[in-house]
Backbone as CSV, one residue per row, in Angstrom:
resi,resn,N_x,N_y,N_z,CA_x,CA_y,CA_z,C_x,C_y,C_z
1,UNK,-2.931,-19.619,-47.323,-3.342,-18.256,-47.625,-3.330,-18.030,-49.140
2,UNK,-3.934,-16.864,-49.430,-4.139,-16.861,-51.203,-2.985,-15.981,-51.677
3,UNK,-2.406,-14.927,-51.022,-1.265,-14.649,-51.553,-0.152,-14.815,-50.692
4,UNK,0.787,-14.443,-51.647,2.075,-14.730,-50.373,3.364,-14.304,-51.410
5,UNK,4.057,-13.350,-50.024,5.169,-12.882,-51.192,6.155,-12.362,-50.015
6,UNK,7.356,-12.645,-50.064,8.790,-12.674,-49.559,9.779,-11.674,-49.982
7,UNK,10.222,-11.246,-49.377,11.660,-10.093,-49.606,12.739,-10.225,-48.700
8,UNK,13.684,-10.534,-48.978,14.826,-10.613,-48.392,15.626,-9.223,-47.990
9,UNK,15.619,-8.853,-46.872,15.673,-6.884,-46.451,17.405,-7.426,-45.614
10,UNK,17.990,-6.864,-46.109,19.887,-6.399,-45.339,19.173,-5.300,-44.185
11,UNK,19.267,-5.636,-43.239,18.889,-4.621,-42.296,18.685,-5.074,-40.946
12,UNK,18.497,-4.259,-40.191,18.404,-4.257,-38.558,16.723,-4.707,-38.505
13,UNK,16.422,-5.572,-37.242,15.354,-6.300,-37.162,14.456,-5.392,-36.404
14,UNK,14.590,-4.942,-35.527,14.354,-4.020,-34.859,13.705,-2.328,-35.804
15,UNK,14.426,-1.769,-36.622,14.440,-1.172,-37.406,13.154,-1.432,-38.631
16,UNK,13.143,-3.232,-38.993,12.231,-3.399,-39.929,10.734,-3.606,-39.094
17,UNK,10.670,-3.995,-38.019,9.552,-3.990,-36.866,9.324,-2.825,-36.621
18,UNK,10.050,-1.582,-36.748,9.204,-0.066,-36.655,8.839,0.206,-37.492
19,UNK,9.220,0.074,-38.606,8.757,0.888,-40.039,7.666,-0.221,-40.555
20,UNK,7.452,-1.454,-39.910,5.994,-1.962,-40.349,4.865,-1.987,-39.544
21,UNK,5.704,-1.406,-37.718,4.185,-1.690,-37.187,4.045,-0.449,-36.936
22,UNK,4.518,0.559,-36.875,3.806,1.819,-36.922,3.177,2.514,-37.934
23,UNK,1.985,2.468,-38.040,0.984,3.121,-38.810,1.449,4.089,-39.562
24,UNK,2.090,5.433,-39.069,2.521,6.269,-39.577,3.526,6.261,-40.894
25,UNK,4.499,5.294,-40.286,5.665,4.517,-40.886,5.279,3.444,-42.195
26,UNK,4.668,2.951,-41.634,3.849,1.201,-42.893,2.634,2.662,-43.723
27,UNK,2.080,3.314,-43.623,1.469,4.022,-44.822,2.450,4.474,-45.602
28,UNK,3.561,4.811,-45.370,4.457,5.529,-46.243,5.201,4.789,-47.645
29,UNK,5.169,3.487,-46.949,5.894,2.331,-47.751,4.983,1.545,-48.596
30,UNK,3.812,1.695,-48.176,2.952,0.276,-48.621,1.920,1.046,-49.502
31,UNK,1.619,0.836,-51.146,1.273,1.371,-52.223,-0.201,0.896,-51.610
32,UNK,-0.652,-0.142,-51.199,-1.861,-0.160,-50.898,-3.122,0.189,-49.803
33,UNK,-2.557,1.264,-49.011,-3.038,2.525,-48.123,-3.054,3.382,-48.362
34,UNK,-3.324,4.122,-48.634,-3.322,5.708,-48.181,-3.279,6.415,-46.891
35,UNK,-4.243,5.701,-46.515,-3.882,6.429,-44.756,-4.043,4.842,-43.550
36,UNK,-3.853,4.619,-42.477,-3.678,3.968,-41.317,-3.551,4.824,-40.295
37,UNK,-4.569,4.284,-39.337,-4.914,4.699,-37.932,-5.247,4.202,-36.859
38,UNK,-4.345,4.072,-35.671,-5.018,3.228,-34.934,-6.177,4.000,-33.992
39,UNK,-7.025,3.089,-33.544,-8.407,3.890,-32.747,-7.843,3.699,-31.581
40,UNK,-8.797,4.331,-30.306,-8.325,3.757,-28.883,-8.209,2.413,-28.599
41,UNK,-7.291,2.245,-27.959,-7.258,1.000,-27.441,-7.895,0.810,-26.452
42,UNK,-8.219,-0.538,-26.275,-9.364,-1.383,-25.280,-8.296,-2.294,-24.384
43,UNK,-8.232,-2.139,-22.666,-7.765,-3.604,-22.034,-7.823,-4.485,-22.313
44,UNK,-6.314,-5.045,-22.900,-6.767,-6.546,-22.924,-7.144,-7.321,-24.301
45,UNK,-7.198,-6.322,-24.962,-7.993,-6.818,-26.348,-6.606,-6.204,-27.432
46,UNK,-7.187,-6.970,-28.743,-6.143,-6.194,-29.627,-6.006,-4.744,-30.124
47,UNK,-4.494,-4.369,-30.884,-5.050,-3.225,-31.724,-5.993,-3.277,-32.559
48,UNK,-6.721,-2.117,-32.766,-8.031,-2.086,-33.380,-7.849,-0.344,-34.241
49,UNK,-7.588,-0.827,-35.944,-6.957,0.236,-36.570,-8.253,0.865,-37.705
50,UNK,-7.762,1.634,-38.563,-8.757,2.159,-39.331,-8.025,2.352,-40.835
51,UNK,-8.477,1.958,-41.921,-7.961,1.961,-43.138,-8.299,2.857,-44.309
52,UNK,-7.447,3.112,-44.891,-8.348,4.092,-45.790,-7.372,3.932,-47.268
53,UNK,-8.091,3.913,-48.492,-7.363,3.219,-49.875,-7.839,4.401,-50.646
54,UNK,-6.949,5.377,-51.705,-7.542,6.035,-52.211,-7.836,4.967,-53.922
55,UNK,-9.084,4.945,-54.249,-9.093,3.596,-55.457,-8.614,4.847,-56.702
56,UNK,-9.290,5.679,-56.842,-9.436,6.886,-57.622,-9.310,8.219,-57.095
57,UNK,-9.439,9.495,-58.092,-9.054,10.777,-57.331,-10.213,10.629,-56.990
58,UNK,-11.328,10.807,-57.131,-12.508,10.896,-56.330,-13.503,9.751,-55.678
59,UNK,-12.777,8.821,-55.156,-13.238,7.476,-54.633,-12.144,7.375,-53.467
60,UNK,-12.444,6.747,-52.771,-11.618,6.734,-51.019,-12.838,5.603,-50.261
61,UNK,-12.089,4.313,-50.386,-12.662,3.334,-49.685,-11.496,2.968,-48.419
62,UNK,-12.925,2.620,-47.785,-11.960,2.399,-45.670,-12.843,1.294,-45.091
63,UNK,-11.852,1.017,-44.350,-12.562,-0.180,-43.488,-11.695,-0.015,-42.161
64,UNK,-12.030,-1.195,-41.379,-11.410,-1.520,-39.473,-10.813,-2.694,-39.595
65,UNK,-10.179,-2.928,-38.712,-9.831,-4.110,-38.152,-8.603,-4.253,-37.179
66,UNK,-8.693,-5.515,-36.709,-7.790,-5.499,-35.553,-6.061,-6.403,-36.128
67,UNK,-5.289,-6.321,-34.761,-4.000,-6.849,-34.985,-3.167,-6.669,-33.973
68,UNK,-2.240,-8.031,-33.929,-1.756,-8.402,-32.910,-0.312,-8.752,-32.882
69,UNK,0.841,-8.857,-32.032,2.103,-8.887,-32.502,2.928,-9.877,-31.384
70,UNK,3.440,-10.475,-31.795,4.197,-11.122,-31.102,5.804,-10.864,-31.391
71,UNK,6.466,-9.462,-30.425,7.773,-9.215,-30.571,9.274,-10.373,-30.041
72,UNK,8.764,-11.542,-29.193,9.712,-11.731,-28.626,9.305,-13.361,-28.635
73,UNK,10.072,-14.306,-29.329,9.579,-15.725,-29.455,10.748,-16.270,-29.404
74,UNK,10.527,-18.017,-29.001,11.745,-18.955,-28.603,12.638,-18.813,-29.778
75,UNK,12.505,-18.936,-31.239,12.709,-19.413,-31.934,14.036,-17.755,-33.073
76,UNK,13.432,-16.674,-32.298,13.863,-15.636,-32.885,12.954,-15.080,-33.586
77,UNK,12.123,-15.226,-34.202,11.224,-14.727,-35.235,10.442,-13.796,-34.783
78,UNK,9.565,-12.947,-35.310,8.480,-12.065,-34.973,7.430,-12.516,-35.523
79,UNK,6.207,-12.156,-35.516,5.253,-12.306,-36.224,3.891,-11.523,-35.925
80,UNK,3.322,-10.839,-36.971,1.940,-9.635,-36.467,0.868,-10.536,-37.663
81,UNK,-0.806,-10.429,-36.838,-0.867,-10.949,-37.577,-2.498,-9.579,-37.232
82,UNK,-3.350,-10.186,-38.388,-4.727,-8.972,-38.466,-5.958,-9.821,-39.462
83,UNK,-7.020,-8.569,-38.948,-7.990,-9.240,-39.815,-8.807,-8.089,-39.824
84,UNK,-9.773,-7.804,-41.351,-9.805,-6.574,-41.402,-11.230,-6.942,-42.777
85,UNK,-12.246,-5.616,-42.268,-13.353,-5.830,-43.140,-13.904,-4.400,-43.667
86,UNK,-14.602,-4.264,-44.903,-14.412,-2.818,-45.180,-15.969,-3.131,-45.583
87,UNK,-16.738,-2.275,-44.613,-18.552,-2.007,-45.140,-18.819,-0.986,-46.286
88,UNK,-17.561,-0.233,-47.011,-17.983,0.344,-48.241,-18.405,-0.863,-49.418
89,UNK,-19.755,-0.213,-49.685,-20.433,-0.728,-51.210,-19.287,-0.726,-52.363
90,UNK,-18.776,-0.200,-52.330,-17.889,-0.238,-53.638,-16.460,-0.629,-53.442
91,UNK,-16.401,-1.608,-52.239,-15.111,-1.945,-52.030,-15.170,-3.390,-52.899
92,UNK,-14.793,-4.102,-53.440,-14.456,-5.372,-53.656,-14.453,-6.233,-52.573
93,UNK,-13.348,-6.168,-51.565,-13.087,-6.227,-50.655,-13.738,-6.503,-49.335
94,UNK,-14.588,-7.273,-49.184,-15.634,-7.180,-47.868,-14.658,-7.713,-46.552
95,UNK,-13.727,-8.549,-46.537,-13.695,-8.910,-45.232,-12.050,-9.893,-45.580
96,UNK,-10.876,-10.070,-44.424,-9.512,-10.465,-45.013,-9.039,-11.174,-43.508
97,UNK,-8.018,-11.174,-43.780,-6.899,-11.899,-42.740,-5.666,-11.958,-42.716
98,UNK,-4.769,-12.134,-42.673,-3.323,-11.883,-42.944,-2.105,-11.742,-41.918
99,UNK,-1.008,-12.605,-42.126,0.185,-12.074,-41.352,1.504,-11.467,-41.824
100,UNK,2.357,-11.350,-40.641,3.452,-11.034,-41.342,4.438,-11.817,-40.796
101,UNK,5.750,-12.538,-41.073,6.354,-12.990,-40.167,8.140,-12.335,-40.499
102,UNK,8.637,-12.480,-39.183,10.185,-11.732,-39.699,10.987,-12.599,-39.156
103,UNK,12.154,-13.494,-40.282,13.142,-14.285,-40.005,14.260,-13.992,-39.815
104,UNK,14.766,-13.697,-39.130,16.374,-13.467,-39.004,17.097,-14.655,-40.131
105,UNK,17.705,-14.236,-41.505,18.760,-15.136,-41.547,19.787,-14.540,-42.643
106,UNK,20.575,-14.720,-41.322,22.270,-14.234,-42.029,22.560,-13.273,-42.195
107,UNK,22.907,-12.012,-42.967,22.872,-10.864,-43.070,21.966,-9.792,-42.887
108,UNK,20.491,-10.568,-42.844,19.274,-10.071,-42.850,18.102,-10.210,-42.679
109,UNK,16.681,-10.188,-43.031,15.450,-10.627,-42.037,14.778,-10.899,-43.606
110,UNK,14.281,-12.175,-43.090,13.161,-13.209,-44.600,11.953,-12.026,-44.304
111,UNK,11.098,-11.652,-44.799,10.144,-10.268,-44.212,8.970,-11.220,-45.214
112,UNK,8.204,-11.611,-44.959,7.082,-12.342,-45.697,5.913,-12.174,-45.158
113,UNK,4.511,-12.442,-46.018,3.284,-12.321,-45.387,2.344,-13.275,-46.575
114,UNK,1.701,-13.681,-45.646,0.243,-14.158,-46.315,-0.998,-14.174,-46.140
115,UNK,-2.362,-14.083,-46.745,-3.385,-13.261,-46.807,-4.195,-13.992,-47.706
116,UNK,-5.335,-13.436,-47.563,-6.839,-13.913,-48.342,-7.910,-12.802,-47.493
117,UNK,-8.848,-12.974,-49.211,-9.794,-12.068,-48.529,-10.881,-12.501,-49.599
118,UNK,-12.141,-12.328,-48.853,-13.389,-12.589,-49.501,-13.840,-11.587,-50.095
119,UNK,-14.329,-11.517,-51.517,-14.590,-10.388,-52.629,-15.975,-10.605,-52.015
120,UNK,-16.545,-9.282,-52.508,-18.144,-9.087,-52.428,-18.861,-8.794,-53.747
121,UNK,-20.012,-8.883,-54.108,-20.789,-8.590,-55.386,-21.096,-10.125,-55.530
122,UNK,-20.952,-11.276,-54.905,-21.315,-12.701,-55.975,-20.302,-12.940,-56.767
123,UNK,-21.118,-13.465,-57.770,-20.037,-13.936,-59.077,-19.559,-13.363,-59.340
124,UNK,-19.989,-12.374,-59.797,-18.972,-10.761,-60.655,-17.945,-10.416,-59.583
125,UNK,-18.678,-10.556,-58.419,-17.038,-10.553,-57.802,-15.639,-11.255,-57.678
126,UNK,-16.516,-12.414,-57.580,-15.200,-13.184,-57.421,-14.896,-13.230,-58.882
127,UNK,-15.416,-13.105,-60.272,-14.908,-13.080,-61.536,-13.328,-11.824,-61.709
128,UNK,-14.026,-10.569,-60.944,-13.575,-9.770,-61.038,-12.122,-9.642,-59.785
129,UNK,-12.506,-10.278,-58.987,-11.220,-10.635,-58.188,-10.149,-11.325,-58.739
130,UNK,-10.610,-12.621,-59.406,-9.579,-13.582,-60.069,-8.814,-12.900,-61.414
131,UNK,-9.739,-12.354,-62.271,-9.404,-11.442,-63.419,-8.565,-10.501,-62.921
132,UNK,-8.728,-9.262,-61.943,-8.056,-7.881,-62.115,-7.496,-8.236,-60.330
133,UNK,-8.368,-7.489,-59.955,-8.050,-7.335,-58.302,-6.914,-8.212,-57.793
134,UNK,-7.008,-9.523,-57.814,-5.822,-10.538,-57.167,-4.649,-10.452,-57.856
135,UNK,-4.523,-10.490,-59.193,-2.905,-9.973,-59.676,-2.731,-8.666,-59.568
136,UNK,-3.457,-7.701,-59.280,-3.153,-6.574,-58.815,-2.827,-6.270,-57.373
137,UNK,-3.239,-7.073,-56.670,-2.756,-7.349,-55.077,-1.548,-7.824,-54.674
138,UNK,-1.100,-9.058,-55.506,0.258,-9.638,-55.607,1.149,-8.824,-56.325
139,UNK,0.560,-7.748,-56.997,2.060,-6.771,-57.517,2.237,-5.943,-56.605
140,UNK,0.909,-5.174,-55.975,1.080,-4.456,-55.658,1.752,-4.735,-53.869
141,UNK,1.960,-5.742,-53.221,2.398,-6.263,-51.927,3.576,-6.206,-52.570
142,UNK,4.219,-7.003,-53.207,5.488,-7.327,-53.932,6.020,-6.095,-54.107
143,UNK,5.592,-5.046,-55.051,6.123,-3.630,-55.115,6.521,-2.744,-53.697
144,UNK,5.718,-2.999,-52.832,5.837,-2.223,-51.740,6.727,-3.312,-50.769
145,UNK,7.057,-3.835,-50.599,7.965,-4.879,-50.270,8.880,-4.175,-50.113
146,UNK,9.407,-4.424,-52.035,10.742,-3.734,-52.476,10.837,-2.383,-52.094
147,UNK,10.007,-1.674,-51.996,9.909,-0.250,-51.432,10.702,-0.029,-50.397
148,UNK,10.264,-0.997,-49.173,10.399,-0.713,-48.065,11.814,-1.545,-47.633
149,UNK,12.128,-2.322,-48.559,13.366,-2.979,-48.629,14.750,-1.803,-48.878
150,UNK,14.343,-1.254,-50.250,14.950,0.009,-50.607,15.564,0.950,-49.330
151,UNK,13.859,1.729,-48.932,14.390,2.109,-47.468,15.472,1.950,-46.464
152,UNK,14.979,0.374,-46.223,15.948,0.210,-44.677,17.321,0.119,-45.878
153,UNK,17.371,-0.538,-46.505,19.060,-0.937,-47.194,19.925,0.069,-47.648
154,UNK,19.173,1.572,-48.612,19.607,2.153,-48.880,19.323,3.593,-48.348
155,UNK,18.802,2.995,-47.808,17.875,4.602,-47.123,17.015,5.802,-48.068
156,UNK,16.553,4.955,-49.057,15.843,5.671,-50.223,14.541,5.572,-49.387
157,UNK,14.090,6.956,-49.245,12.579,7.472,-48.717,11.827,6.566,-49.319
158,UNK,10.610,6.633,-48.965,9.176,5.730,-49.621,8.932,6.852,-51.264
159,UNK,8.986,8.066,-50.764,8.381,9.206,-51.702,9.702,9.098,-52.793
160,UNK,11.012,8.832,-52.475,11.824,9.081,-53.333,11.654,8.159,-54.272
161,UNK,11.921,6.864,-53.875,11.412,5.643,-54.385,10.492,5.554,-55.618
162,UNK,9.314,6.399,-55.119,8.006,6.049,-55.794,8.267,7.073,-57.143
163,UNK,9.236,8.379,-56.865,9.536,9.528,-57.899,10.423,8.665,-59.063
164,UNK,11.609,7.712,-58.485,12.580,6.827,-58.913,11.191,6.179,-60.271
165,UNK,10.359,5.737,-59.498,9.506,4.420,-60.506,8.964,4.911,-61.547
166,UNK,8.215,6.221,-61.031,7.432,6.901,-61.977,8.505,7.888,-63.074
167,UNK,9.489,8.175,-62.937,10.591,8.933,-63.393,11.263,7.397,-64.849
168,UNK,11.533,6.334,-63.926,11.717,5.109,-64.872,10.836,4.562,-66.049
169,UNK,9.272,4.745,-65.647,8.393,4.356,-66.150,8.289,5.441,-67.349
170,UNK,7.917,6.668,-67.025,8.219,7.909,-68.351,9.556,7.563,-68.854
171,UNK,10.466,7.229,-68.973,11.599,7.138,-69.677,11.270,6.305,-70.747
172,UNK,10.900,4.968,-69.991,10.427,3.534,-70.583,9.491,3.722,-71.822
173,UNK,8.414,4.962,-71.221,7.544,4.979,-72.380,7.946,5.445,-73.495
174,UNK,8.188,6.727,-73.074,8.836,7.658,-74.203,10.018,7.007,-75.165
175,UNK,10.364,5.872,-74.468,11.312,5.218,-75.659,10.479,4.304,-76.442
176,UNK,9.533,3.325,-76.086,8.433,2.883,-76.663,8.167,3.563,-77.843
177,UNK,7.609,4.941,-77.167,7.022,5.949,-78.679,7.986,5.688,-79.363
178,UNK,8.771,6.601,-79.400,10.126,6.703,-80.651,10.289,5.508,-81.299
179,UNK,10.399,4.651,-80.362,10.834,3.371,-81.403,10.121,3.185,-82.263
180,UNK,8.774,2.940,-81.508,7.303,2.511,-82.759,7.252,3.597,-84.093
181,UNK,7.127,5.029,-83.356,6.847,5.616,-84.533,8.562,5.672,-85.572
182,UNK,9.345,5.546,-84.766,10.755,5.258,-85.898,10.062,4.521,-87.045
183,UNK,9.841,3.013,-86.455,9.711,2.019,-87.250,8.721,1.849,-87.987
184,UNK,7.655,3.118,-88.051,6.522,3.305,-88.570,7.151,4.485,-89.924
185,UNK,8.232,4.924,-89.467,8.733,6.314,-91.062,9.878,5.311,-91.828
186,UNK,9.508,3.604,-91.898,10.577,3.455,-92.920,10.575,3.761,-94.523
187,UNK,9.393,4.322,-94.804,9.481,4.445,-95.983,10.053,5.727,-96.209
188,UNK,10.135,6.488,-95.290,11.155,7.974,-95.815,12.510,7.891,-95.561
189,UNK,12.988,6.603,-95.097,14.287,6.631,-95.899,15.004,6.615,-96.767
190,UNK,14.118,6.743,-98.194,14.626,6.721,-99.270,14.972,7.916,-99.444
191,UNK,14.775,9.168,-98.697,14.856,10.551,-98.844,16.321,10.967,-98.433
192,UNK,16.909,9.746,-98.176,18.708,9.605,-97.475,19.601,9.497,-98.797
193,UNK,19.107,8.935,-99.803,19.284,8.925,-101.126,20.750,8.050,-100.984
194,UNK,21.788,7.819,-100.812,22.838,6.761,-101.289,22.927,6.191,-99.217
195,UNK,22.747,6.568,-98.661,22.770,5.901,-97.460,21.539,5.426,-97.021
196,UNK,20.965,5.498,-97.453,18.929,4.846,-97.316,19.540,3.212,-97.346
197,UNK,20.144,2.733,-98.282,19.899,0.862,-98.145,20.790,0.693,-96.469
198,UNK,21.667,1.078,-96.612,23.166,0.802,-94.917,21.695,1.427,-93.993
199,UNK,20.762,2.487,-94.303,20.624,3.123,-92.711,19.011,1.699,-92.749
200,UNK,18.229,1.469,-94.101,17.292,0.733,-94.109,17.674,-0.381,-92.970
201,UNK,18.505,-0.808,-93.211,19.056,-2.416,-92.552,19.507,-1.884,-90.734
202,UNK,20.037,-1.119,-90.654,20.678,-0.786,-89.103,19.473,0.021,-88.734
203,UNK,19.092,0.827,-88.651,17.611,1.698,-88.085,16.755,0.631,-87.623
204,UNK,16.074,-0.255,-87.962,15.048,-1.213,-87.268,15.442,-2.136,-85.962
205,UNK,16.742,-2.762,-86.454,18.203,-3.071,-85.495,17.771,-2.344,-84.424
206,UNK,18.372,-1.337,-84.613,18.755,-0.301,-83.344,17.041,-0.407,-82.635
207,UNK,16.062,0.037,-83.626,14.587,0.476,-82.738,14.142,-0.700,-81.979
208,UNK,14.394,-2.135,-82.106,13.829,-3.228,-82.156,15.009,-3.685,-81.165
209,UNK,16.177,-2.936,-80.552,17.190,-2.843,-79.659,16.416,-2.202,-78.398
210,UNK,16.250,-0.953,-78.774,15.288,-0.455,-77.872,14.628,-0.251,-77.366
211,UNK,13.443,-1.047,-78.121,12.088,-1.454,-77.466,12.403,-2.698,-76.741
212,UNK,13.181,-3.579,-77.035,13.436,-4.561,-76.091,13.979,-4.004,-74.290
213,UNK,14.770,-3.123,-74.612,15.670,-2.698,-73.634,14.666,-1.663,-72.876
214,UNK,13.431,-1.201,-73.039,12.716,-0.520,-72.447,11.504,-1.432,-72.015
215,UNK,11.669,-2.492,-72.453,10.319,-3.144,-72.136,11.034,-4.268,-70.988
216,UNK,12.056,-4.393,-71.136,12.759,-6.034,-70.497,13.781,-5.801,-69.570
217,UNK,14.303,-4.324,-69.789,15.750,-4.402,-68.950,15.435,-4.011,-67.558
218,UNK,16.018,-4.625,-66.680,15.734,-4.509,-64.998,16.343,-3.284,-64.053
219,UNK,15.242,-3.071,-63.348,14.871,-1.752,-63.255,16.183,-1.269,-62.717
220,UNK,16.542,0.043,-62.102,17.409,0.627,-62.102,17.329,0.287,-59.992
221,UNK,19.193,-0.089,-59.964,18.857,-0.094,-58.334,17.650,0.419,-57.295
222,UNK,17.650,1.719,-57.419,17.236,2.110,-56.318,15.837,2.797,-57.220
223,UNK,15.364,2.279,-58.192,13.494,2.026,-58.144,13.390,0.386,-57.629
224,UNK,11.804,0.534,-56.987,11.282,-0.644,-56.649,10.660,-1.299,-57.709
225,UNK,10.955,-2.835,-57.586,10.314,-3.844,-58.718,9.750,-4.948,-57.817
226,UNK,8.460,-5.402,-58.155,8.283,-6.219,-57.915,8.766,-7.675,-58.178
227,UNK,9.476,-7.790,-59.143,10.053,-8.966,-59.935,11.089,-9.453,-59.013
228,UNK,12.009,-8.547,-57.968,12.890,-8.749,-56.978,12.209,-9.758,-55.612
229,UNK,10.830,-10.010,-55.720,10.284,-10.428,-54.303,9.830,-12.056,-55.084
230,UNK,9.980,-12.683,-53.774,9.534,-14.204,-53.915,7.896,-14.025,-54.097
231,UNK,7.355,-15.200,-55.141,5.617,-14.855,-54.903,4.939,-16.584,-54.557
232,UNK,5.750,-16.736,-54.486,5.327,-18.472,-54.260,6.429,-18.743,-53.222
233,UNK,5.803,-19.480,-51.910,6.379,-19.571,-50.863,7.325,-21.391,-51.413
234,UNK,8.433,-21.005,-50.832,9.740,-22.403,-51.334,9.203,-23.466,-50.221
235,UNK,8.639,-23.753,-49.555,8.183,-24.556,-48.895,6.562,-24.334,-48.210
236,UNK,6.142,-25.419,-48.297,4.415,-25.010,-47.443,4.974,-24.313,-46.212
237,UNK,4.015,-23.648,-46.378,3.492,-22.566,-45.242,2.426,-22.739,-44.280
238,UNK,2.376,-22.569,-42.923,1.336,-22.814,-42.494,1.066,-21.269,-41.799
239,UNK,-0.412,-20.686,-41.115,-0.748,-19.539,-40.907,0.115,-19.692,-39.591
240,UNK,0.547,-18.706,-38.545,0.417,-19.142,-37.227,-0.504,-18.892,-36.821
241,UNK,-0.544,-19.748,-35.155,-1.489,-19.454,-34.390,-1.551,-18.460,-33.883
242,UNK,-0.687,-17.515,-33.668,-1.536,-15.866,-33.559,-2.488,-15.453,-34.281
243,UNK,-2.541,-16.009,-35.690,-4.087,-15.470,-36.349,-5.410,-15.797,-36.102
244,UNK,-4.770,-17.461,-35.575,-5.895,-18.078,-35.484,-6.586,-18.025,-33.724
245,UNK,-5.943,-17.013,-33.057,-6.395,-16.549,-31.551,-7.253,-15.649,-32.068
246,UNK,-6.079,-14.643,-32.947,-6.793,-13.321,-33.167,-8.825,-13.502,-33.820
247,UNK,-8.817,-14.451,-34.670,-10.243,-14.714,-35.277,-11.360,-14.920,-34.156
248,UNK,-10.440,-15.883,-32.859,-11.526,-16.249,-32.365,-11.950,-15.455,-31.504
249,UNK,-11.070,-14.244,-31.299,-11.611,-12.953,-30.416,-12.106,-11.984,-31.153
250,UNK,-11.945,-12.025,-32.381,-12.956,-11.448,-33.316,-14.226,-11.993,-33.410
C-alpha cells in the first residue's frame, strides 16, 4: 500500500472498534472528512457509505464507497477494510482502497492502516499528488490517529483536541514573530546606553532560545502530533484478504 501509519492506543478494543466504525464517531476524529454516511444497506452485500471533504470554505468534494469488517478472528485481531471513488472534477482523488487492522498487544491495540489511491488529471496529477497531496495525506492520517488516540486514553474530545492544536500553533507563532522582529531591533540597543554591550550579547541568546523552542519543542500532552505515529511499517506488510474479496465484489 502507498501509505501506512501506526499508533499505539492504551485502551479497550471494543471501545476503539466503535469510535472507528461508526460513521458518526470516525467523522469526529479523522481531520480528513467532514461528514460520513452510510446509505441503505443491500442483503448480503457490503456497507456502502457516502463521503464528504470540506477542501475549502467554499469547495466540498464527496464520493461512495463500500466496506467491510471482520469483528471476530482466530488470531485476535480485527480488521475493516474499503474502497472508495469520488466522480467530483476537482477531486484529485478519483478512486482508493484501504484497511484498517487492530492488534491487541499488551496494554493496548497496534491501530494501523494502509491505502493507495489513484490521482486524476494525468501528469499534473500525479505531479501534484507526489509534490503536495501524498505528504499531506500521511500527516494528515498520522494527526488524526493521535487524535483519536488522545480520545480513548485521555478522554480529550476530537473538538477539544483540535482547540488544544490550534491554541498551540498561535502560541508557536506569535513567539516566532517576537523573536524575529526582536532580532531585527538590534541596532536600538545602543539606546540602553551602559547596559547595551551585556544586553547586545544575551538578547539574541535568549531570541535564538526561542525560536528554537517554538519551532522544535514537542507538542504539549494532550494536543495531537503527528510525529507520535509510526509512518513506515517495522516489518512488510501484506493487504488482507478482506480487501481483496471486497474488490472483487466491487
Amino acid at each position: 500500500m502507498g501509505l501506512y501509519v501506526e499508533a499505539h492506543i492504551r485502551g479497550d478494543l471494543d471501545e476503539l472498534w466503535a469510535r472507528t466504525q461508526d460513521p458518526a464517531q470516525h467523522q469526529r476524529w479523522d481531520v480528513r472528512f467532514t461528514e460520513i454516511d452510510y446509505l441503505p444497506d443491500v442483503e448480503g452485500e457490503p456497507h456502502r457509505f457516502r463521503y464528504a471533504t470540506r477542501v475549502l470554505p467554499f469547495l466540498t468534494v464527496s464520493g461512495t464507497g463500500v466496506s467491510a469488517g471482520e469483528k471476530t478472528r482466530p488470531d485476535g485481531t480485527r480488521t475493516s477494510a474499503l474502497r472508495f471513488s469520488s466522480p467530483h472534477p476537482l477531486s484529485l482523488i478519483a478512486e482508493g482502497s484501504g484497511y484498517w487492522r487492530y492488534v491487541p498487544d499488551g496494554d493496548g491495540v497496534r491501530f494501523l492502516t494502509g491505502y493507495d489511491y489513484r490521482p486524476r488529471w494525468g501528469a499534473f496529477g500525479c505531479f501534484a499528488d507526489r509534490l503536495v497531496l501524498r505528504p499531506l495525506m500521511g500527516w494528515a492520517t498520522a494527526w488524526s490517529f493521535d487524535r483519536l488516540r488522545l480520545w480513548v486514553e485521555r478522554g480529550v474530545a476530537p473538538e477539544r483536541a483540535l482547540a488544544n492544536w490550534c491554541t498551540e500553533l498561535a502560541v508557536r507563532g506569535l513567539v516566532l514573530t517576537v523573536a524575529c522582529i526582536g532580532l531585527g531591533l538590534g541596532s536600538s540597543l545602543r539606546l540602553l546606553g551602559s547596559l547595551a554591550a551585556t544586553t547586545a550579547y544575551l538578547c539574541p541568546l535568549l531570541l535564538a532560545l526561542a525560536i528554537c523552542l517554538a519551532l522544535f519543542k514537542a507538542p504539549l500532552a494532550c494536543t495531537p502530533a503527528a510525529r507520535r505515529c509510526l509512518r513506515t511499517p517495522p516489518t512488510r506488510v501484506r493487504a488482507p484478504r478482506l480487501l481483496g474479496a471486497l474488490e472483487r465484489l466491487s
